[in-house]
C-alpha positions as CSV (number, residue, x, y, z in Angstrom):
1,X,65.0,123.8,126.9
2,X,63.8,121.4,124.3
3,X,65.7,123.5,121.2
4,X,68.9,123.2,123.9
5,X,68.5,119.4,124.5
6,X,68.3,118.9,120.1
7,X,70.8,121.5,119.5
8,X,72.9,119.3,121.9
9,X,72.1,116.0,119.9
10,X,72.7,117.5,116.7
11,X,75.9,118.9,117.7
12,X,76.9,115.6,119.2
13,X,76.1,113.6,116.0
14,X,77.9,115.9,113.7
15,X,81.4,116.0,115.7
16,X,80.7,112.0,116.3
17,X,80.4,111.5,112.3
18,X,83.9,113.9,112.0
19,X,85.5,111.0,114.4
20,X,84.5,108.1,112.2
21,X,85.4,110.2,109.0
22,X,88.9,111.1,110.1
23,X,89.4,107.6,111.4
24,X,88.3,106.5,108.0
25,X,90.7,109.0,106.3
26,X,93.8,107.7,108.3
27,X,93.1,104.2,108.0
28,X,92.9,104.4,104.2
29,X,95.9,106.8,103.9
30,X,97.9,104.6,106.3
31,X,96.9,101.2,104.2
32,X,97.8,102.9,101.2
33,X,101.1,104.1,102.8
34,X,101.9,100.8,103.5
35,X,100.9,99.6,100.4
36,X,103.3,101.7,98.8
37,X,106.5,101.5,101.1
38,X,106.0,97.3,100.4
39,X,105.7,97.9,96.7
40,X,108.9,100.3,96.6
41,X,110.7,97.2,99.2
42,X,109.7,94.6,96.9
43,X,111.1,96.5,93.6
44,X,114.0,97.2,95.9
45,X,114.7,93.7,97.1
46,X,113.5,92.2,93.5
47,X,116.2,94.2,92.2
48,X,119.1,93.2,94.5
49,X,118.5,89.1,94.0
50,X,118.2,89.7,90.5
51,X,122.0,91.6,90.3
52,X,123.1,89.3,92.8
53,X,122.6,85.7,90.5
54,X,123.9,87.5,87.6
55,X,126.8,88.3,89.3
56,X,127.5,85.2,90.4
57,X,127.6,84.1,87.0
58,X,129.5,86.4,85.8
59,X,132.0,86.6,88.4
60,X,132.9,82.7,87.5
61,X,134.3,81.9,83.9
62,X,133.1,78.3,84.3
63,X,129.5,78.8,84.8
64,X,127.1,80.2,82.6
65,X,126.2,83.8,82.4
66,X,123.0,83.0,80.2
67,X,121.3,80.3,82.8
68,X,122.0,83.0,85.7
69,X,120.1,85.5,83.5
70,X,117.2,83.4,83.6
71,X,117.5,82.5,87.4
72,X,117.5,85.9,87.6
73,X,114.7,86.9,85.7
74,X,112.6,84.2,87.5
75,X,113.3,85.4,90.9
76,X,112.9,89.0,90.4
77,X,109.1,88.3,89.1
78,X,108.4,85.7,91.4
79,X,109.4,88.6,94.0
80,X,107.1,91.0,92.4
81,X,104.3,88.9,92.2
82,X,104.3,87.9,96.1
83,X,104.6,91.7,96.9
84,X,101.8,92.4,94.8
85,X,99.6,89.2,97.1
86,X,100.6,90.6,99.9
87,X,99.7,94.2,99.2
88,X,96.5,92.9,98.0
89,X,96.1,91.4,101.2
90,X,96.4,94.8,103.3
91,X,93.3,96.4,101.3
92,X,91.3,93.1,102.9
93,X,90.9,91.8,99.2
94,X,91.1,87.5,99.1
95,X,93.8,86.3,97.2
96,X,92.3,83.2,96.5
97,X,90.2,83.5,94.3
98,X,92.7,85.9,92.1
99,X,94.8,83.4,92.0
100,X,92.1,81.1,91.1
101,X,91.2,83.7,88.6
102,X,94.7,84.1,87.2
103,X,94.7,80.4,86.9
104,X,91.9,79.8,85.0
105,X,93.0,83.1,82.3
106,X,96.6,81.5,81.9
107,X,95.1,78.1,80.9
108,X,93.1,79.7,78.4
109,X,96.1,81.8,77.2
110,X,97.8,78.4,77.2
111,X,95.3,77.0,74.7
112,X,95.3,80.0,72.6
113,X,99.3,80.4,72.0
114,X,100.5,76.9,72.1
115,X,103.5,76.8,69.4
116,X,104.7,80.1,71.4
117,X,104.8,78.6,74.9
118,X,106.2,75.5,73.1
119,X,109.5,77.7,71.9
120,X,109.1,79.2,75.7
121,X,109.2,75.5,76.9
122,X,111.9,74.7,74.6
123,X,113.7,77.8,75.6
124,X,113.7,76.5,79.4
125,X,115.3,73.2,79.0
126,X,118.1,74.5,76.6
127,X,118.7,77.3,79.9
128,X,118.6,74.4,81.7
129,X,120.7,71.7,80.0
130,X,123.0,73.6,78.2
131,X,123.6,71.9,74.8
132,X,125.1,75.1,73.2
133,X,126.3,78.3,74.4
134,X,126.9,82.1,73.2
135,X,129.6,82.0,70.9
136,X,129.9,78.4,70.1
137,X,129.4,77.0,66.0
138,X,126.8,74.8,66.4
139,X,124.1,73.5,63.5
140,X,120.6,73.8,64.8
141,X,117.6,72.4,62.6
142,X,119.2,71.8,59.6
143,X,121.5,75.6,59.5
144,X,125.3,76.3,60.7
145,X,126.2,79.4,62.2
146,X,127.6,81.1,65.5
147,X,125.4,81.1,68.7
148,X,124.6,85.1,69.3
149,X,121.8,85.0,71.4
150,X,119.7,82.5,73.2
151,X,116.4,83.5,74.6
152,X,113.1,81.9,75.9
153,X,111.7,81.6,72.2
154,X,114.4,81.7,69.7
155,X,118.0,81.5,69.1
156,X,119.8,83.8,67.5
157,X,122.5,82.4,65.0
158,X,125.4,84.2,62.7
159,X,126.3,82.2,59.3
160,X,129.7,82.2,57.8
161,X,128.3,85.4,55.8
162,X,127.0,87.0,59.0
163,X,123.8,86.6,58.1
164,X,121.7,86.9,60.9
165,X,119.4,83.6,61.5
166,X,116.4,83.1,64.1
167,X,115.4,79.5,64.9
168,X,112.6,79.1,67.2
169,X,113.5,77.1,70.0
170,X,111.1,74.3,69.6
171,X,112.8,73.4,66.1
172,X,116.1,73.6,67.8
173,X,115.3,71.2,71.1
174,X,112.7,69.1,68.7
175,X,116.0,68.3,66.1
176,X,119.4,66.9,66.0
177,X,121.8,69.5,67.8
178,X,125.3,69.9,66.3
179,X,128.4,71.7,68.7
180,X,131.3,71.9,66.5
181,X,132.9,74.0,69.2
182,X,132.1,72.1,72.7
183,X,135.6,69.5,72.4
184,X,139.1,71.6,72.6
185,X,140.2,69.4,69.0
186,X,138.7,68.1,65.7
187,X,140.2,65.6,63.2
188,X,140.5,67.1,60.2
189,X,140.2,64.5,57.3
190,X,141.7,64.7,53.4
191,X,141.7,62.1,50.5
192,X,144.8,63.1,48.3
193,X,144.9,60.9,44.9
194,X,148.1,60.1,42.9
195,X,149.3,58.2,39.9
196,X,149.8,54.6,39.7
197,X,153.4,55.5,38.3
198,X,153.9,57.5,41.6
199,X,156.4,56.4,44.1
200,X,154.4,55.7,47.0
201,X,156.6,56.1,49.5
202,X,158.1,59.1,48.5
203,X,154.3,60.7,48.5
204,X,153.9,59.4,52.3
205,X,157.1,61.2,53.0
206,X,155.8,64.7,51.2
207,X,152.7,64.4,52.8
208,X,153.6,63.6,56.0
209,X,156.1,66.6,56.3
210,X,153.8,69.2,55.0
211,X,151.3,68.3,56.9
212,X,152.7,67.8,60.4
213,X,155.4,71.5,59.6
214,X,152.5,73.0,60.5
215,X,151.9,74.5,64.0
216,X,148.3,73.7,64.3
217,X,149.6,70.0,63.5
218,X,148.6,67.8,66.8
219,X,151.4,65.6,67.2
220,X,149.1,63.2,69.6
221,X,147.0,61.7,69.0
222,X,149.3,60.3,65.7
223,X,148.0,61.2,62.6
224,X,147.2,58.5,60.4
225,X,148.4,58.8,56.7
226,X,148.2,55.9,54.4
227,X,147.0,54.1,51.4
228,X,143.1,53.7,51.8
229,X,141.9,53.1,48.3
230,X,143.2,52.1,44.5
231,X,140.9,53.5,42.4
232,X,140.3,53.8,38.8
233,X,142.3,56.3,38.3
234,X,144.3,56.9,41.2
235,X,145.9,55.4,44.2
236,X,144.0,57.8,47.4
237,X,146.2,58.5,50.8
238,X,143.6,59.1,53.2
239,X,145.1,61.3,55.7
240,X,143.6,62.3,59.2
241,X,145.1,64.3,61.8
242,X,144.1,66.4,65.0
243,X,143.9,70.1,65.3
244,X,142.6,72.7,67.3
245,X,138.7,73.3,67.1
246,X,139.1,77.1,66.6
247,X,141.3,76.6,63.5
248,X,139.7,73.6,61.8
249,X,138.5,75.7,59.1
250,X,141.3,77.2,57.7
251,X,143.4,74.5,58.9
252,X,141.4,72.2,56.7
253,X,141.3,74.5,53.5
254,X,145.2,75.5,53.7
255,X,146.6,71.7,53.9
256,X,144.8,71.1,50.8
257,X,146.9,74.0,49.3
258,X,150.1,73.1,50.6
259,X,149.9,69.0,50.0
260,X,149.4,70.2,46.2
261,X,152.1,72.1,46.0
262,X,154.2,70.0,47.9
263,X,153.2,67.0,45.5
264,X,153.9,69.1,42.1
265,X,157.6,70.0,43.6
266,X,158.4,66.7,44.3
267,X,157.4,66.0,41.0
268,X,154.3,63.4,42.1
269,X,151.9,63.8,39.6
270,X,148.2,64.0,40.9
271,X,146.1,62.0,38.3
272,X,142.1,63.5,37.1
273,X,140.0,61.9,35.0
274,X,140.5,61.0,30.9
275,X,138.4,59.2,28.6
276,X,139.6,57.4,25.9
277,X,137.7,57.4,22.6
278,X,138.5,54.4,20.0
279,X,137.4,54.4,16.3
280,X,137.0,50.8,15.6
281,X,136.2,50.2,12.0
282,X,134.1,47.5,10.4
């Protein structure tokens, strides 16, 4: 009776320990199954507001495709990192003090890379203010080129020689910022020098109608074309007129051509400097 009664306990005991084991099992596999299905739904949703911003900027010419592919960045890891709480928060494990943790480890990661979170720094307010833009001619920290890329710690710049330039952005926000290409027009600006034999008002004429034949010629404003300056060897037109920012350049090197040209067929003669040596005897 008695080997009955602890066969009985034993028996009991053994399928009681199966209960808590397989109740164990499933509540582990079904937190980890949950865990899972919110990871995947937070990659998922992540995913979808980081297409949606950028297309909202690129679906609009007028705003900024590079800003909404920072918004976007921002969101989808801001996402990512609440999933990742909450998930965290299934298993029974206390945020808090992760956070706290995390806290603590970015100051100290703070300290350690300052001039690269100052570029990162940088990088946000240029997002964020716009002073330049891909594809515009800007001069950043002392260099001239064509804006290629613009990230969180440099930007990426193209020289007349398509050389390829990096500037980090703390020299860039830190420094004068030049945008040759933000304004639709640009005043291009020449000094032509003639004789003092040379009929002035015949070199107005010539210089004036060169000048303002050509299609890039911006009738208004009114260019300005007059005497500015009697020098010592030449009476100087200074001539300025408007022009479309996209052809300044060659704008600006083919009216020096043409105004020559246009001065030796009229038969104005363009001075340059002479010295004059005299042998004076005793």
């Amino acid at each position: 009776m008695l080997e009955q009664i602890l066969t009985y306990e034993i028996y009991q005991d053994k399928t009681l320990g199966d209960v808590l084991t397989l109740e164990f099992l499933l509540g582990v596999g079904g937190s980890v199954l949950g865990a899972i299905l919110m990871l995947l739904a937070g990659l998922l949703v992540s995913r979808w507001a980081s297409r949606r911003i950028r297309a909202v900027g690129l679906r609009y010419e007028a705003l900024d495709s590079t800003l909404f592919n920072f918004l976007a960045n921002i969101v989808r890891y801001a996402i990512l990192a609440f999933t990742i709480l909450f998930v965290l928060n299934t298993f029974g494990i206390q945020t808090t003090s992760i956070v706290a943790l995390i806290g603590a480890a970015g100051l100290a990661i703070g300290l350690a890379l300052q001039g690269t979170l100052s570029n990162v720094a940088a990088g946000v307010m240029i997002v964020l203010f716009r002073p330049f833009k891909i594809g515009d001619f800007v001069e950043l920290a002392g260099v001239s080129g064509t804006v290629k890329d613009i990230t969180l710690n440099f930007t990426e710049l193209a020289n007349l020689s398509n050389v390829q330039i990096i500037v980090p952005n703390a020299q860039v926000w830190g420094n004068i910022i030049t945008n040759y290409s933000t304004n639709g027009t640009r005043r291009a600006e020449w000094t032509f020098g003639v004789s003092y034999d040379a009929d002035l008002k015949l070199t107005e004429e010539v210089i004036r109608k060169t000048i303002m034949s050509d299609a890039r010629s911006m009738v208004e404003p009114e260019p300005f074309i007059q005497v500015n300056n009697l020098g010592d060897f030449s009476v100087d037109f200074l001539v300025r007129v408007w022009v479309p920012s996209s052809a300044y350049f060659q704008y600006q090197a083919d009216m020096k051509r043409y105004v020559k040209e246009a001065l030796d067929t009229a038969g104005v003669e363009i001075p340059f400097p002479t010295r004059t040596l005299r042998n004076i005897k005793e």
